[in-house]
GUVO-686728 format. One record per residue: residue in three letters; x, y, z of N, C-alpha, C, O in turn. Coordinates in pm, whole numbers, plus 50000, padded with zeros to 5 digits. Layout:
# residues N
residuo;neast;nnorth;nup;caeast;canorth;caup;ceast;cnorth;cup;oeast;onorth;oup
ala;X;Y;Z;X;Y;Z;X;Y;Z;X;Y;Z
...
//
This chain:
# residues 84
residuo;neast;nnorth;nup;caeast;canorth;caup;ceast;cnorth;cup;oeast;onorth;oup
unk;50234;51056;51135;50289;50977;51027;50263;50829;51051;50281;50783;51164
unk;50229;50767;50968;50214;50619;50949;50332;50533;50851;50375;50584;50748
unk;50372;50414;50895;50469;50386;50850;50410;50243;50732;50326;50160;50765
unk;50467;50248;50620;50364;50146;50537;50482;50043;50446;50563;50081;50361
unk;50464;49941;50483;50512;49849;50396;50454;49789;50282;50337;49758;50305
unk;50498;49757;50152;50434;49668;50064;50541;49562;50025;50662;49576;50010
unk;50447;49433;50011;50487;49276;50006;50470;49235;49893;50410;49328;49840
unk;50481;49159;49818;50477;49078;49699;50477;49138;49560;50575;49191;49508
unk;50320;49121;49489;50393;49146;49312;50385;49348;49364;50434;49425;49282
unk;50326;49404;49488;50310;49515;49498;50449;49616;49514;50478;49733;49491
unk;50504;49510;49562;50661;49578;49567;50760;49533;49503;50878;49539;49538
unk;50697;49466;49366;50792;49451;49298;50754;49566;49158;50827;49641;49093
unk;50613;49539;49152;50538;49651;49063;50528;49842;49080;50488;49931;49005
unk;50591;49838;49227;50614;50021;49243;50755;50013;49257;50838;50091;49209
unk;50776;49916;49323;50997;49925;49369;50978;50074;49498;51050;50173;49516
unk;50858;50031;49562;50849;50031;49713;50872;49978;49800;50766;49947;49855
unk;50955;49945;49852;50984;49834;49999;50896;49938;50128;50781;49900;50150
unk;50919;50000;50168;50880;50149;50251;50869;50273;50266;50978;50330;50269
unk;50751;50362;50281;50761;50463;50304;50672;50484;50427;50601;50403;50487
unk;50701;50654;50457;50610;50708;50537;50502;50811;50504;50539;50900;50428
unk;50376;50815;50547;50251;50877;50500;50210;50988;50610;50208;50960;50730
unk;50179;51105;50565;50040;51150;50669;49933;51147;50629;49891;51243;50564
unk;49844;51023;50656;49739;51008;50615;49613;50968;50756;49655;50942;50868
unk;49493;50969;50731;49397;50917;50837;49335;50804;50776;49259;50754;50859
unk;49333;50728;50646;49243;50638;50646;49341;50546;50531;49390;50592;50428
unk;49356;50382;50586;49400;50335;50459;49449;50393;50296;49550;50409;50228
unk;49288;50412;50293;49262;50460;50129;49317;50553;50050;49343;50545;49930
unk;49340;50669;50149;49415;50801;50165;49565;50755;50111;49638;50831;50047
unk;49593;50647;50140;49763;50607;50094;49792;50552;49968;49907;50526;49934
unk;49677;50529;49888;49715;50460;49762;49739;50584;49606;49780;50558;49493
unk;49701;50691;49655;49739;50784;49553;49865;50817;49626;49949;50868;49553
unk;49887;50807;49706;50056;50903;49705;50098;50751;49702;50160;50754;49595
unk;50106;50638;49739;50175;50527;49640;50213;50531;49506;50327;50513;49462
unk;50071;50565;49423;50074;50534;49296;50147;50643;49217;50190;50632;49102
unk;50152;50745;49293;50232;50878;49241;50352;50864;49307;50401;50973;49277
unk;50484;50778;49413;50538;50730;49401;50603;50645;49313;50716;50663;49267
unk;50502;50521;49286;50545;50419;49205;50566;50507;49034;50652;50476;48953
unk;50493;50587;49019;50516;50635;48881;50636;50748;48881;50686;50774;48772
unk;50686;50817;49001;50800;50883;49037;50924;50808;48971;51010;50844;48890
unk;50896;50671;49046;51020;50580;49069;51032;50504;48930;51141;50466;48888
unk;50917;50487;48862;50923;50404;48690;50778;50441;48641;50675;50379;48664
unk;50799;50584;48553;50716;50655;48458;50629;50530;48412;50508;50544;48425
unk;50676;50403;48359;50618;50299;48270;50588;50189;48371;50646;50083;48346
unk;50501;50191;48493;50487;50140;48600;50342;50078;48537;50290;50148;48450
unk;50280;49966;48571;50159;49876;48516;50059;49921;48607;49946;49954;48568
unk;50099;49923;48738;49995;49983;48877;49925;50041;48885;49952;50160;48876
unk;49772;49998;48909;49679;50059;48855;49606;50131;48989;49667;50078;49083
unk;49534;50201;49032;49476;50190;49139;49361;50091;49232;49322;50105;49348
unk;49321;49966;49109;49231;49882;49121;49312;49786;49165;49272;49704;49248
unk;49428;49784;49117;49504;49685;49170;49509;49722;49320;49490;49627;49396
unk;49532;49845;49376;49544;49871;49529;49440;49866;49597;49449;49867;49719
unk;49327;49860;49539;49171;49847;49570;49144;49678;49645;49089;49644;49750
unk;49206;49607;49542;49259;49428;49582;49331;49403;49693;49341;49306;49768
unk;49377;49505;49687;49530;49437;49825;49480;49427;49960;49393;49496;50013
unk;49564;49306;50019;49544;49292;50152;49592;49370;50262;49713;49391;50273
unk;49513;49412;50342;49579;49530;50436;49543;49474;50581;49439;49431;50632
unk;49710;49498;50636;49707;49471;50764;49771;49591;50838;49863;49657;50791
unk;49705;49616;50974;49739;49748;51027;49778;49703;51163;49681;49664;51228
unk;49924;49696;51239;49968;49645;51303;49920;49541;51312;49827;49529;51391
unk;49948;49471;51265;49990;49323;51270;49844;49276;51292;49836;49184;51373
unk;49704;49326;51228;49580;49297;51237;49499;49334;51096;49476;49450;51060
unk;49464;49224;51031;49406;49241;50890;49287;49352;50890;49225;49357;50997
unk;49258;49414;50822;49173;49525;50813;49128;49577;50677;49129;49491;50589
unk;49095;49681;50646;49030;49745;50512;49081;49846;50506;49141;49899;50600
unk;49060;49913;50347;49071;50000;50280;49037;50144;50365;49095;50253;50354
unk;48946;50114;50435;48827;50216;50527;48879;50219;50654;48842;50302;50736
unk;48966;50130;50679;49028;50178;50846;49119;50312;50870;49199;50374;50800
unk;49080;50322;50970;49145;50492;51011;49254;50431;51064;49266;50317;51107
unk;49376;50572;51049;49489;50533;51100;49528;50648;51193;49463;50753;51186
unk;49617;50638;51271;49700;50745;51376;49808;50761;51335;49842;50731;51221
unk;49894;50822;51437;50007;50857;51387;50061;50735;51499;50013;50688;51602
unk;50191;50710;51416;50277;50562;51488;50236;50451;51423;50330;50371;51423
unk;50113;50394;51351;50083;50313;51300;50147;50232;51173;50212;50262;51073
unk;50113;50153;51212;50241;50033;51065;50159;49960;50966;50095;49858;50993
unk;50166;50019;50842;50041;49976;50735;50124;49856;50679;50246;49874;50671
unk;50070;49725;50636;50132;49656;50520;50057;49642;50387;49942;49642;50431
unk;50050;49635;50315;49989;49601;50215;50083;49470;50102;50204;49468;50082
unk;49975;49373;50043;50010;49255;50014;49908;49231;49896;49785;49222;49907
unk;49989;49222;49776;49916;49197;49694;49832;49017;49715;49890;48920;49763
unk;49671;49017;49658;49612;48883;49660;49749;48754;49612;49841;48751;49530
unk;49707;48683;49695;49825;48526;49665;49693;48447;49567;49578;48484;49591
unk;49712;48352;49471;49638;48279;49400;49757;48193;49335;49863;48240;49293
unk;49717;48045;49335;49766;47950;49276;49648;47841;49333;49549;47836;49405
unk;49732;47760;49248;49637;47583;49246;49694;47478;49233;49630;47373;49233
//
């Protein structure tokens, strides 16, 4: 099991703060998110492209979509920041 946090408009857009996954690769976690987030609010905006964007850090080390995970591991995900 991998343990996964989401940060910003991503956890305000599923009304995920945390869950836990058995998954092996990043990528592997954004459909049982998104089938979460639509669990939790049928009329959810969350697209999967939007999770395609997000920033992923895997213990406390920025990484990709494509990184493999173990079991014990701590996913975050963070939607892109933009302003000016």
């Amino acid at each position: 099991m991998v343990s996964v946090e989401l940060f910003g408009l991503f956890r305000l857009d599923t009304g995920i703060k945390k869950m836990e996954a058995d998954v092996s690769t990043v990528k592997e976690l954004y459909p049982l998110l998104l089938a979460e987030a639509k669990r939790l609010d049928p009329k959810t905006g969350i697209t999967a492209k939007d999770m395609d964007g997000c920033i992923v850090v895997v213990n406390g080390k920025q990484s990709n979509k494509r990184a493999k995970l173990k079991d014990g591991d701590k996913v975050m995900l963070m939607s892109p920041v933009c302003g000016g």
